[in-house]
N, C-alpha and C positions, 0 to 999 in steps of 0.2 A: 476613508478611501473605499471604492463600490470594492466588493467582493466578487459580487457574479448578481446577474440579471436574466431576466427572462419575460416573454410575453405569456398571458394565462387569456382564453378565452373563457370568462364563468360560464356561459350557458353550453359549452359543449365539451364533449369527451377526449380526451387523448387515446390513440391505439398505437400499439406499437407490434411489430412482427419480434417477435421472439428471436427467432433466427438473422437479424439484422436488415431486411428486406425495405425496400420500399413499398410502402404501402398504396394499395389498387383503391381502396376507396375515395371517392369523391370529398372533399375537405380543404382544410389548409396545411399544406405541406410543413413541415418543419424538424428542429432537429429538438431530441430531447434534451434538457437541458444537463441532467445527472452524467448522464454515460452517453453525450453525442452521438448517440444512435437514430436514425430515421425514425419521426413520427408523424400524426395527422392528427390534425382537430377536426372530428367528425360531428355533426346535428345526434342529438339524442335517439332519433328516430332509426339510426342506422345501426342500434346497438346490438340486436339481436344476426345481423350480418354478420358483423364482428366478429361475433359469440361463434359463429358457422365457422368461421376462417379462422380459429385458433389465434386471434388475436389479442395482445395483452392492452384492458380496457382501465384507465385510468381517470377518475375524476379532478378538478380541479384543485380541491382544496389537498390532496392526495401528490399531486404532481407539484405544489406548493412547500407541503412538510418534506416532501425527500429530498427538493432543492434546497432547502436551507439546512437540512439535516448536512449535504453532502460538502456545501456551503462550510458550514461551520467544521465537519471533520477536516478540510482540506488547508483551513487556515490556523486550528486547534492551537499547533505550534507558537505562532504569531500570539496568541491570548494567554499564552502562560507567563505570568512578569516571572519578575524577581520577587517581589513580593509575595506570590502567587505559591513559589516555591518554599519562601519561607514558612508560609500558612499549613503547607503540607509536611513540611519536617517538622514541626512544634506540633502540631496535631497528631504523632505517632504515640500510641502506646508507647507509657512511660519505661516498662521495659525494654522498648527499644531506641529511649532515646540516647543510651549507652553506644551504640553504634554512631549514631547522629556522631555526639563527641569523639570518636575514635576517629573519623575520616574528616572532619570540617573540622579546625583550614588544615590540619596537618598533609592530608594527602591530596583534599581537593577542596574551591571555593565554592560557597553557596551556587555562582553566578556558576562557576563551570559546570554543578548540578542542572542548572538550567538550560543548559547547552545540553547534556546527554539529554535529558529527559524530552527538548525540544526534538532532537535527533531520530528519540524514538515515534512522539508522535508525529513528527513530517511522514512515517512507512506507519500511518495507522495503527502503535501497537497501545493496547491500553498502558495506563501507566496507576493503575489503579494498587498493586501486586508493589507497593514502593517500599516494603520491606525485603523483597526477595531484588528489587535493582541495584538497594541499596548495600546489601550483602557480595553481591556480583561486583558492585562497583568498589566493593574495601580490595577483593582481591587482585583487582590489575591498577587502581588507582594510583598517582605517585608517578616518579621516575622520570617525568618530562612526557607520561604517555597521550598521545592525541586524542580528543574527542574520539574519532573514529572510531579507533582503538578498543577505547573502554565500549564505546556504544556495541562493536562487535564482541567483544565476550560477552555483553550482558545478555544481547539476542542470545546466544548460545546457550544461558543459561534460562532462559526464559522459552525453549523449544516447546513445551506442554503446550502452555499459552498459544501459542505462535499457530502451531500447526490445528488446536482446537478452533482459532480462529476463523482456519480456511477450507474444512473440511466439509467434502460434497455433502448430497443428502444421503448418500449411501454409506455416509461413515468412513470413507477413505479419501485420502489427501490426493490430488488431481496434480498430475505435474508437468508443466512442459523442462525437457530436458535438453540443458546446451552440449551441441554436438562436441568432440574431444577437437575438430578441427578451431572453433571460434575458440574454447575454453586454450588453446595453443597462442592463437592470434590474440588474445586477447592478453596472457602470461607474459609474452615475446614484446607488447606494446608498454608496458610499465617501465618509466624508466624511476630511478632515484633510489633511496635508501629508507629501509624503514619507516617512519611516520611521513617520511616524507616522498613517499611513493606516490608516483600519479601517473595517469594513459597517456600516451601519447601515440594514436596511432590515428593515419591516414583519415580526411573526412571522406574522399570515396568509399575506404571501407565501411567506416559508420552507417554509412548512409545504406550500404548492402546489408549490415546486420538490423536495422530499423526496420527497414521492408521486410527481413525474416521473421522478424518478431509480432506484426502489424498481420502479418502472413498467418503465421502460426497461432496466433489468439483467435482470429479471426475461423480457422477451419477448426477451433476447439469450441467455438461459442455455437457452431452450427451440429454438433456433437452434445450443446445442451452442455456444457462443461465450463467451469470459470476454474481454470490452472494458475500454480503459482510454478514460478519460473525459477528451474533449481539448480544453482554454478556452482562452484569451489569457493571456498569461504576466502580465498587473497583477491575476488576478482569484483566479488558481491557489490560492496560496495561504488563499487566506477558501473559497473553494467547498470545500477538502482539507478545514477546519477542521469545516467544519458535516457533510461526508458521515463523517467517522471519528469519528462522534456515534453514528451505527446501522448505517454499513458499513464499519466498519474496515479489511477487506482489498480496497479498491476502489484501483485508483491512479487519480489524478488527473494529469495530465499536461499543459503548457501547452507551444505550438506550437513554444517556440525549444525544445524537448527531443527533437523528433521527427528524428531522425538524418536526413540528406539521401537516404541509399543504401536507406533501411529502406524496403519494400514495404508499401503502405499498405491497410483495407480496412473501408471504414465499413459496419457494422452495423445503424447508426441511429440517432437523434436524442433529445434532450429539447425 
């Protein structure tokens, strides 16, 4: 089944405005295919223009490897079998395959391993570190607990990683912050119990908090800023659901992830 598609003109350049803009030069209009931001296929001959206007100048072959790189990140999940996961628990340092045995099947199945692990890669976290998920995942595993569940303590336990992942070039973590009114609205909308908590709230609202959010990334990116967007750890989860509906490569991030030592540096608010 296609993944994702795109048109490449080989003999000409892509430019893109950095700040989101449409682009003034003469070309063929289009969208980028990575991060649907405005671009242009501009003649080689107009490269040093470009170069004038602080434009970001991409080649062909260039605009090719990031779409499949981003390609393959977005569907990652999707390619991990069962199989896939077995290959990765039997390839663990033999002393750790003592744990392997201590949580397979007793407290969880292969397959449900597959399911967290798919969980974490659908929010792009590596899963490389599968002695430290696997340790996180002996201690809340068991007791009838949901995927969710397990997948949310193990982010927590995995904050280093997490927050290394998305940190500016200035060495400090970029945030946009949910106002205490949405984090209210949002508390007030869950109905049910336990694992079996879910939103339920108004789609006019939704649809108010989309355009805040769409709002808000949007005056961070013109700020030269890529923020990760930071809730209360009961809510994380539903707000991740509804934003990786139109901005898939946004992370969502709730407070117990945010490492102790990481240098913090709010951007601004929904």
């Amino acid at each position: 089944m296609e993944a994702g598609a795109g048109q490449i003109f080989a003999n000409q350049l892509m430019v893109m405005d950095p700040s989101g803009n449409q682009i003034s030069l003469p070309g063929h209009h289009t969208t980028e295919p990575t991060f649907g931001l405005p671009a242009t296929w501009i003649d080689p001959a107009l490269r040093d223009e470009a170069e004038l206007q602080g434009l970001s100048i991409i080649d062909p072959s260039t605009v090719i490897s990031t779409h499949l790189t981003e390609v393959l990140k977005a569907n990652v999940a999707d390619l991990l079998s069962y199989t896939n996961v077995q290959s990765l628990l039997s390839g663990l340092p033999k002393e750790q395959q003592k744990l392997v045995e201590d949580i397979v099947p007793g407290l969880i199945s292969v397959s449900g391993i597959q399911r967290v692990l798919q969980s974490l890669l659908n929010e792009r976290i590596s899963i490389r570190d599968l002695s430290s998920i696997l340790e996180a995942l002996a201690e809340i595993a068991g007791g009838g607990r949901s995927t969710q569940t397990i997948v949310e303590h193990i982010r927590s336990r995995l904050s280093r990683q997490i927050c290394a992942a998305n940190l500016g070039p200035d060495g400090n973590l970029p945030l946009l912050t949910l106002s205490p009114q949405w984090e209210r609205d949002f508390a007030e909308a869950m109905v049910g119990d336990g694992d079996n908590r879910h939103l339920a709230m108004a789609p006019s609202r939704l649809q108010q908090f989309i355009a805040a959010i769409q709002q808000g990334f949007e005056k961070a990116a013109q700020m030269g800023e890529i923020p990760v967007l930071i809730t209360s750890p009961s809510v994380r989860p539903h707000i991740r659901s509804i934003i990786d509906r139109f901005r898939p490569q946004t992370v969502v991030m709730s407070q117990n992830e945010v490492h102790p030592r990481i240098k913090l540096k709010t951007v601004g608010s929904i």
